[in-house]
C-alpha positions in Angstrom: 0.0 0.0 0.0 1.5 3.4 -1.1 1.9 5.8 1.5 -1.6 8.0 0.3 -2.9 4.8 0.6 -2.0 4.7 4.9 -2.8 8.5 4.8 -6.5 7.7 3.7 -6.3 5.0 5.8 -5.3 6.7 9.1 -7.9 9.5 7.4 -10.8 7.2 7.4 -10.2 5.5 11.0 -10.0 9.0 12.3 -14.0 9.8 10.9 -14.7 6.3 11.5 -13.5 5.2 14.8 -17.1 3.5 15.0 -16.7 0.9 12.3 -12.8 0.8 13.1 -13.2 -0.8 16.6 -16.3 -2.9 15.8 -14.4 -4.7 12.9 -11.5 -5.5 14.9 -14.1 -7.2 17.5 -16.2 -8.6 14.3 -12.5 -10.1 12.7 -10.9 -11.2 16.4 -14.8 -13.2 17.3 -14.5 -14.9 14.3 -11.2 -15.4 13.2 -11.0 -17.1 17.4 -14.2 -19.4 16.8 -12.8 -19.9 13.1 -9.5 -21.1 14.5 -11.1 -23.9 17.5 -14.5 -24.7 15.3 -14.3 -23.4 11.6 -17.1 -21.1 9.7 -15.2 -17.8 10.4 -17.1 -16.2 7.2 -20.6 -17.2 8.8 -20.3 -14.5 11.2 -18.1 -11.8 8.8 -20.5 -11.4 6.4 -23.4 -11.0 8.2 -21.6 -9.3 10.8 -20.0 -6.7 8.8 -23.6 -6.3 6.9 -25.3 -5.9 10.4 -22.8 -2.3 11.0 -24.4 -0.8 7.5 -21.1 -1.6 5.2 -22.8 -2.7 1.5 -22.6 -6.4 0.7 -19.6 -5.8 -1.8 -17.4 -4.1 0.3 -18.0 -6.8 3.2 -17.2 -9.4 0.9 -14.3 -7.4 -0.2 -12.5 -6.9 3.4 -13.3 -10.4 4.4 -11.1 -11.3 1.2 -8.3 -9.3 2.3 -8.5 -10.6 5.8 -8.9 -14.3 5.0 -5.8 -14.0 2.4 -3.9 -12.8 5.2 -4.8 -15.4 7.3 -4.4 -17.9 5.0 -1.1 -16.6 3.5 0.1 -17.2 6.9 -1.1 -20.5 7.2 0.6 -21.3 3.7 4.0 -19.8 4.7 3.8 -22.0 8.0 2.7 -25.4 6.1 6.2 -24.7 3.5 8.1 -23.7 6.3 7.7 -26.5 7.8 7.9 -28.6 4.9 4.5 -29.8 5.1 3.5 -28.4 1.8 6.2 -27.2 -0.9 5.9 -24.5 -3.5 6.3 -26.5 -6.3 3.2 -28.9 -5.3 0.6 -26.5 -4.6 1.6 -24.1 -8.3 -1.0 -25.4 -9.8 -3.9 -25.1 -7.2 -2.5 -21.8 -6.3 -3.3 -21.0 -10.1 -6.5 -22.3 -10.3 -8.2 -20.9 -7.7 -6.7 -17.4 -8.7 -8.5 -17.9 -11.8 -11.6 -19.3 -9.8 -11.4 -16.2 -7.1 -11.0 -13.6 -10.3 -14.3 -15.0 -12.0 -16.6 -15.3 -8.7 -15.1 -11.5 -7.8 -15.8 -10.5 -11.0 -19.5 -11.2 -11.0 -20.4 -10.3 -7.4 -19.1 -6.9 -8.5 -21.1 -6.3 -11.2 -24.7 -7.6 -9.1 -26.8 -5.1 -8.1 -26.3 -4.5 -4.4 -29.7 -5.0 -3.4 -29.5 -8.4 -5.5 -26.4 -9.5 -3.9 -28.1 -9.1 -0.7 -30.8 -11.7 -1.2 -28.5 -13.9 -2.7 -25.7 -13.4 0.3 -29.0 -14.2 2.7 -30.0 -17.5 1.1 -26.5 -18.7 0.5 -25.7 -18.0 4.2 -28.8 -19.8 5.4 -27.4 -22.5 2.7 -23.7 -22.5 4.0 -25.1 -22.6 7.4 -27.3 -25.7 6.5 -24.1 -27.4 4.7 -21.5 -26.9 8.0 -24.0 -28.3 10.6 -24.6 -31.4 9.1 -20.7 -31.1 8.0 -20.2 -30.9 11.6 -21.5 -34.3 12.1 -19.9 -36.8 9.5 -16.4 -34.7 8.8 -14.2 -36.4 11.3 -15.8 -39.9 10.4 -15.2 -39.9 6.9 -12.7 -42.1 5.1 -11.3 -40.9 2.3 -12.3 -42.5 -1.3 -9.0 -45.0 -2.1 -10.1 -43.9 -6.3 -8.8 -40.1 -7.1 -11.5 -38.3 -8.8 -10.9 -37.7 -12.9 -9.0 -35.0 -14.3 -12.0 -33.1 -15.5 -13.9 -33.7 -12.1 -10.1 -32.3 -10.4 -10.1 -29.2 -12.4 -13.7 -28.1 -12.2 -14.5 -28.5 -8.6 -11.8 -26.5 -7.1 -11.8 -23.8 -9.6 -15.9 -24.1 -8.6 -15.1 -23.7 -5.3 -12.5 -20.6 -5.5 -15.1 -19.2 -7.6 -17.9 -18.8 -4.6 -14.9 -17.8 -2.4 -13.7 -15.1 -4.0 -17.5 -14.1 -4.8 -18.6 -14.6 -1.7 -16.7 -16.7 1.3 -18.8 -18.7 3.8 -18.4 -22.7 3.9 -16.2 -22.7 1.6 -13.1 -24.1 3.3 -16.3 -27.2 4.4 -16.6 -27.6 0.5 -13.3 -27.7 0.2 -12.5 -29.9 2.9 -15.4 -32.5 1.7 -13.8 -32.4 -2.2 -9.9 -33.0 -0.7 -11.3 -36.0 1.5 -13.5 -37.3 -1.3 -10.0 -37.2 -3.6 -8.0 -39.4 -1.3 -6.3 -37.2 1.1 -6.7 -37.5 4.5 -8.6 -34.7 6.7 -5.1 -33.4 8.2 -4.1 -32.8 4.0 -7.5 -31.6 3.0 -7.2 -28.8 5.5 -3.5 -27.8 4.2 -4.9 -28.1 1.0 -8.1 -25.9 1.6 -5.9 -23.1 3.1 -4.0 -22.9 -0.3 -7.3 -22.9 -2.3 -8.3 -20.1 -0.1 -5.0 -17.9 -0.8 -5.7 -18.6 -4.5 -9.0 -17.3 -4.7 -8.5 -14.3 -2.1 -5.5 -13.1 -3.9 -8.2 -13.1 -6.9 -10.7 -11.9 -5.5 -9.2 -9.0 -4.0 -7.5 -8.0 -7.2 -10.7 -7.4 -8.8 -12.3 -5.9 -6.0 -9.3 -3.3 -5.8 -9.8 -2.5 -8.9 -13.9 -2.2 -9.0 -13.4 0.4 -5.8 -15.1 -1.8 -3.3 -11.8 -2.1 -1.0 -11.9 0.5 2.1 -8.6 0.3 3.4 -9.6 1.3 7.0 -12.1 -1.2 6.6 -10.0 -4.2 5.8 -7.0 -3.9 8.0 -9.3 -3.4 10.4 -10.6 -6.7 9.9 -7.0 -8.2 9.1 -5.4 -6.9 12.8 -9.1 -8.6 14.2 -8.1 -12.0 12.5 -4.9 -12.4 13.5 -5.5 -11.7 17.1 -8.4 -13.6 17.3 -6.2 -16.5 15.4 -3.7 -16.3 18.3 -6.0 -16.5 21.0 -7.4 -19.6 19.2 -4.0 -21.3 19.1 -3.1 -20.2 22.4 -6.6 -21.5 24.0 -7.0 -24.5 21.4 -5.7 -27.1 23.6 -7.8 -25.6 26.7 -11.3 -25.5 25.1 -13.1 -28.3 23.9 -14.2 -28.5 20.1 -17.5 -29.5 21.4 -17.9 -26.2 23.3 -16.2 -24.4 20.7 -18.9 -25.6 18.0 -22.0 -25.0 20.1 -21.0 -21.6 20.7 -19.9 -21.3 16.9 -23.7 -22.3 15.6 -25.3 -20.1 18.2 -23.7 -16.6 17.0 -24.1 -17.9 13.2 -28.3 -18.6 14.1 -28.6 -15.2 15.5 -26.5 -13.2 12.9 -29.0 -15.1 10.5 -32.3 -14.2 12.2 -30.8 -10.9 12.8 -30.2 -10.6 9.0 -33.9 -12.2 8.4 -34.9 -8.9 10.2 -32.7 -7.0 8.3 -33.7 -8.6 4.8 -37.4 -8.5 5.9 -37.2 -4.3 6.6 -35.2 -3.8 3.5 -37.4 -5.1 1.4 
């Protein structure tokens, strides 16, 4: 970011202290729950939407906050030598493409459009990670890879409703890598890179449509990684269980609380 860029920035968190604070809270909640439970874009969405920012823009921070996040989780994984560079090229690329085309057609939906299709694909994301919650940890992984075609398609699929939108994606991702022969500990590693891929996408094209608010999405991005830390930190303290309950209940009141919303609006 140039250095007009940090002057608007520090500009806008000086006129906007309000949504400043209240997305650091929003990005540290989630990114905490995210970390011990999953479904961090359940409550970012909804939760951003609920402080009066436009669907776009919400999506648009919560791709600059989840690439972050993500890009740290990447640079951990081939640190570590859990993933290397030269394996995850071509899902990297992929999922660019995918996060460019989904980004790309959110930004050019009507915003009071995209808000009744971001309420019924949150209530549908919702629907998907509860029953996920179940059966996830008892799957066993298919021992036939899917085809080449089915390989291509799905993740770029996948990237493309992440970078044009963002919650229960990493679940469809997860359930796709698991289906294809990798175990649940690889499906995760291999969802954070899909995620990267179709951020960085994503938030190209929403930089370039206008729909990025700087003070908005570092907001967000200093949120997540607190809350990420706490979540590491506290992991081996709190149960999943206890973790998930509480996850589900904040996702079913940001929902009815966005039924309200959607219900005054129009």
């Amino acid at each position: 970011m140039s250095i007009i860029g940090i002057g608007t920035w520090i500009w806008e968190i000086k006129g906007g202290s309000y949504h400043f604070f209240v997305l650091i809270l929003i990005g540290l909640g989630a990114s905490f729950l995210g970390t011990l439970a999953g479904g961090a874009g359940l409550i970012t969405i909804p939760g951003m939407m609920l402080t009066g920012i436009p669907i776009q823009t919400s999506i648009a921070t919560n791709k600059f906050s989840s690439g972050i996040a993500a890009f740290s989780s990447v640079f951990y994984l081939i640190r570590h030598k859990e993933l290397s560079i030269r394996s995850i090229m071509s899902n990297l690329l992929v999922a660019f493409l995918g996060g460019m085309g989904g980004s790309l057609l959110t930004s050019h939906i009507h915003e009071k459009t995209m808000n009744i299709v971001a309420f019924l694909l949150l209530n549908l994301a919702l629907i998907v990670t509860l029953i996920n919650k179940k059966w996830t940890a008892n799957i066993q992984f298919d021992q036939q890879p899917l085809t080449y075609k089915m390989n291509l398609y799905i993740p770029l699929f996948v990237a493309a409703y992440d970078g044009g939108f963002g919650p229960g994606s990493s679940t469809f991702s997860i359930i796709y890598y698991m289906k294809n022969s990798h175990t649940y500990m690889k499906a995760v590693q291999m969802t954070r890179v899909l995620i990267l891929g179709s951020c960085a996408g994503g938030f190209i094209v929403f930089f370039q449509t206008g729909f990025i608010i700087w003070s908005y999405a570092i907001s967000m991005a200093i949120g997540s990684i607190i809350g990420s830390q706490i979540g590491l930190l506290l992991l081996p303290k709190i149960p999943q269980k206890i973790a998930e309950n509480l996850l589900l209940i904040i996702i079913c009141l940001l929902i009815i609380q966005m039924n309200q919303f959607h219900n005054c609006c129009f």
